[in-house]
N, C-alpha and C positions, 0 to 999 in steps of 0.2 A: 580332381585336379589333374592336368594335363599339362608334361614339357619334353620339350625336346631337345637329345643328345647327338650329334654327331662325334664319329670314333671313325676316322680316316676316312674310307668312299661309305661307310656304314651308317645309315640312319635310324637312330631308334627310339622308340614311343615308352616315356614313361608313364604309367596308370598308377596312379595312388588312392586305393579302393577301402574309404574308412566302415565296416562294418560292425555288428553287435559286439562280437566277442573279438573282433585282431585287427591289426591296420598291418594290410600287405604289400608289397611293392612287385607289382609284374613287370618284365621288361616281354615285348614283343617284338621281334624280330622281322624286319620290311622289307622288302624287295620288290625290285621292278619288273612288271613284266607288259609286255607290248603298252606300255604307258600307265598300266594300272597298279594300282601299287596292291600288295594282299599281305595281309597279314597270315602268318602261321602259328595258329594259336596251341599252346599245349593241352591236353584235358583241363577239365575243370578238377580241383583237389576236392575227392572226397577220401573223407575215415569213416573207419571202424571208431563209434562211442558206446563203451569207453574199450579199449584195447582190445582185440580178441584176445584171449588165454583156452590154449586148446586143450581140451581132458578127453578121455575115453568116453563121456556121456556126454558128449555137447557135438551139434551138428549145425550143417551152414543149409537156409533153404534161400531159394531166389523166387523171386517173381517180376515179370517181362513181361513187356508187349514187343514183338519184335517186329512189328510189321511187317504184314504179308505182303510182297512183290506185286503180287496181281493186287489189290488194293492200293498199295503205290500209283503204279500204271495206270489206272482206271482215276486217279485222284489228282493228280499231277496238278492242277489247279492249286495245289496247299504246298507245293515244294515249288515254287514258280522262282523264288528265289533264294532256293539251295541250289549248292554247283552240284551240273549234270554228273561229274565223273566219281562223286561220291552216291550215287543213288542207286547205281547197279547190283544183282544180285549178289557177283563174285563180289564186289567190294563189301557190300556188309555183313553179309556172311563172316570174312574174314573180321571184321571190327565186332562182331558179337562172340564170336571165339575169344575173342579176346577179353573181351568185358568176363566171361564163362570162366577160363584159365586164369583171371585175377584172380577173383572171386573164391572160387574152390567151392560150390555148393554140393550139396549132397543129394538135392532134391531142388527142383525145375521145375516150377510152374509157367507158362507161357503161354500166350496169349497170341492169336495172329497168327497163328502156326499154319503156314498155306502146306498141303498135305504131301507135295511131291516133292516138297526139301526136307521131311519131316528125318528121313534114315540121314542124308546126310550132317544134318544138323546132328542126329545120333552120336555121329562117327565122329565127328569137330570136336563137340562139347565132351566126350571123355578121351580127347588127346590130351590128357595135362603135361605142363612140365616136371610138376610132379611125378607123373607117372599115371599111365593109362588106368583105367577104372571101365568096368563093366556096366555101363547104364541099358533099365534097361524102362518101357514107357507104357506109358496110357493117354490115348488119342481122341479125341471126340470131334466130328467137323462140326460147323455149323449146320442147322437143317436144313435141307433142300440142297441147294445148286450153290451154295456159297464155297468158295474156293477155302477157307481156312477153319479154322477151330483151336480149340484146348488143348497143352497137353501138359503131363505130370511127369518128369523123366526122375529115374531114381535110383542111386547106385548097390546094385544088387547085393554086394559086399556087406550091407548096412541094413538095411530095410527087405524082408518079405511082404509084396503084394497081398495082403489076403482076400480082397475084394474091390471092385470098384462101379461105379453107378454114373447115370448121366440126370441131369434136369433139363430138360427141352423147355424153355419158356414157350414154345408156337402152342400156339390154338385157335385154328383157324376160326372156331365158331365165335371169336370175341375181338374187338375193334383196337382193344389194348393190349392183347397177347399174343397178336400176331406177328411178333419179328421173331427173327431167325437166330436170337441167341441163346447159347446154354451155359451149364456150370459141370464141371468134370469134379467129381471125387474117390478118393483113394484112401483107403482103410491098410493102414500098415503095421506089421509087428518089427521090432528090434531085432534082429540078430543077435545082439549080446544079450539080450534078454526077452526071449516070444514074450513071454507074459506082460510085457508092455506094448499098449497097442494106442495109435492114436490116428487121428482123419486130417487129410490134408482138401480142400478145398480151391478149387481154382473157377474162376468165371470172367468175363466180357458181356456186359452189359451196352445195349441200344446206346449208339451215338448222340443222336439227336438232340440238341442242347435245350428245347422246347418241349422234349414229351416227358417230364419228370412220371406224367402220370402211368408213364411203360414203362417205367425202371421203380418204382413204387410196387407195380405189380409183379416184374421179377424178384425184385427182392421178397416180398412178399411169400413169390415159389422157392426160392431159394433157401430162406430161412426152416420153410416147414421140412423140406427137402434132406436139409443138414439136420434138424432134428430127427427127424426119425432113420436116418444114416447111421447119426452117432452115436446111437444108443449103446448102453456097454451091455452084453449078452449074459454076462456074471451077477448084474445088478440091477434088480427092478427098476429103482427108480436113475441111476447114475448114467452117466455117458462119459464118451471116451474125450479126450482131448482134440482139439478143433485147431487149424490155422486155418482162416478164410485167407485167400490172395485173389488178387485182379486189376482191371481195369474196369471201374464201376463206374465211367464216363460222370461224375457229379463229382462237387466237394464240398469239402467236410459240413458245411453247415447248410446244407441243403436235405430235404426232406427224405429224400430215398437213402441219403448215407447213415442219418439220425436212426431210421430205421435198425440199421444194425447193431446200433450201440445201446437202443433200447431192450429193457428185461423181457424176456418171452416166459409165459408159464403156462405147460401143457398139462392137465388133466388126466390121467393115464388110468386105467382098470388094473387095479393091484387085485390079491387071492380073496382078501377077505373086504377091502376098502378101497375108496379110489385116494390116490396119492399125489401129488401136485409137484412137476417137475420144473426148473428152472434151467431159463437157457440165456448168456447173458457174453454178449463179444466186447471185447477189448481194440480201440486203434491204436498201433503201437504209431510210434511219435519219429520221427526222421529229421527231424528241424525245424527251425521258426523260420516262417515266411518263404519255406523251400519251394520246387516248382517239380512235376515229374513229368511233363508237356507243355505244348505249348499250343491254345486253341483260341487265337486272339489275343490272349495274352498268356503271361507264365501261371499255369495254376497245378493244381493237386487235384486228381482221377484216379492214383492208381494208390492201392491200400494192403497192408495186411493188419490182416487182425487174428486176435486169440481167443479160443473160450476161458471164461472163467469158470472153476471150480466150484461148487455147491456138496455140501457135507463130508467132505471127507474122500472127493475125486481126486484122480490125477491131474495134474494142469501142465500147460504149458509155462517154462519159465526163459524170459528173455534174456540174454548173458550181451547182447551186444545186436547195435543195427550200423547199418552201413549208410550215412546220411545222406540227403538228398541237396541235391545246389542250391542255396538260393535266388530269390527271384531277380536279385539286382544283380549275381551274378549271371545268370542267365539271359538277363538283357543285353549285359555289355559283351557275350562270348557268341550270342546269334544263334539261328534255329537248327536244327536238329534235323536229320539226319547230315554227319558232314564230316571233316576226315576224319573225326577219333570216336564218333560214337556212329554205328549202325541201324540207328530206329531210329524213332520219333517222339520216341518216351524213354527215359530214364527205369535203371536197373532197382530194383529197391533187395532187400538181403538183410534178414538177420542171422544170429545165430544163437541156438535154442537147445533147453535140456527138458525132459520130461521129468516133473519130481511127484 
């Protein structure tokens, strides 16, 4: 429902937006200019559910598509009606610093990462108001000639690198493996505690809204990929703890996402028997009817998820996620990339303890 106030030369738009859980009242503030009237919206309101509560074991991860420039520019047909002076480099640069310094993560995953802003985004993303932090990264382009790739950025302070690995899904000798995406992963230990160690996952999966059957086969490399990544080196059969993140272009109830949430069991060569490992991912949950893009319409593409635990492993435990807009609100606030947000997709964020 829609009405209108005037307040002296001041005209202004009331929205009264009945949703699942609140009925809100937004005022948006009008103004004229060369005859057009534009509304100046503020962010969309996301939280922390349920409240952050910070302890010495509990840490913030992000994962982003920030979209790469040169991909912008080359696409410019899908921002046809985004305003020009929010699409530039210096502009969202500066609007994903921002998103970054909300936020406070501890560890970056990103997506789109075009490789010659790769340092300066270094430099941005640990200027906190907080107070500076030493980040430090792991990069993977895509293969070939593509201008962007992966990266895992991670504050040195917190986490020791102990290793990290790439999955190239190209292979030119097959008709469904041959695109240019990969999956970056990073095997970390605690500073508070080496002896805890656990893998963070990040990938970008094939666009194409029609080839399920080449994200079927990624995932397909991806999965086995992280399996034998995560292996714990102390225990035959156990494995370390898992966050998958990305942009895995599908949602949730389409066959290449199913994939990941289904139970995988690997066959392994023990000393004296073979032993049968189990490998089995979690999607954690950001909202009802949320949207994290928008590709025709508002949908869900970009995901993290968790391993779960099998006999007596570490696991990952969720303390808090940072929800995503919903789709009705994202109709009525318009597309993306634009003054308050710097991509094209939405920030997703939880925050996690190893137990």
């Amino acid at each position: 429902m829609f009405s209108w106030s005037l307040k002296g030369s001041t005209k202004y738009l009331t929205i009264l937006k009945r949703e699942l859980d609140c009925i809100r009242q937004h005022k948006c503030f009008l103004k004229k200019s060369s005859g057009i009237r534009k509304i100046q919206r503020p962010p969309m309101e996301r939280n922390w559910k349920p409240p952050l509560q910070e302890s010495s074991n509990s840490y913030r991860l992000l994962s982003y598509n920030i979209l790469a420039q040169e991909l912008l520019t080359d696409n410019m047909f899908l921002y046809y009606d985004n305003d020009p002076k929010f699409l530039s480099w210096k502009y969202r640069i500066g609007q994903l610093g921002l998103e970054v310094n909300k936020l406070q993560p501890d560890i970056m995953c990103l997506q789109e990462v075009q490789h010659v802003h790769l340092k300066e985004m270094v430099r941005l993303f640990g200027a906190r108001n907080s107070g500076p932090i030493k980040l430090e990264y792991s990069f993977k382009k895509r293969t070939g000639t593509r201008c962007d790739g992966c990266a895992i950025l991670y504050d040195k302070s917190k986490f020791k690198l102990i290793e990290d690995s790439i999955i190239e899904y190209y292979d030119e000798g097959c008709s469904i493996s041959n695109r240019e995406n990969i999956a970056l992963m990073a095997k970390f230990a605690l500073r508070s505690d080496p002896a805890t160690t656990f893998v963070v996952v990040t990938t970008h999966l094939l666009y194409n809204p029609r080839r399920h059957d080449v994200r079927v086969s990624q995932i397909s490399k991806l999965i086995r990929g992280i399996i034998k990544f995560s292996k714990d080196p102390t225990k035959d059969t156990h494995r370390l703890p898992v966050i998958l993140t990305g942009d895995f272009n599908c949602t949730p109830d389409s066959t290449p996402f199913r994939m990941l949430t289904t139970e995988r069991r690997a066959v392994v060569p023990a000393a004296k028997e073979e032993k049968e490992e189990h490998f089995l991912l979690e999607s954690i949950h950001f909202g009802s009817d949320c949207a994290s893009t928008f590709q025709n319409q508002w949908i869900v593409v970009d995901y993290i998820l968790k391993s779960c635990a099998f006999g007596g492993e570490k696991t990952i435990q969720i303390n808090s996620t940072y929800n995503l807009p919903n789709v009705i609100s994202c109709q009525s606030y318009g597309k993306i990339p634009n003054k308050n947000y710097g991509s094209d997709h939405f920030s997703l964020a939880i925050q996690f303890s190893i137990i």
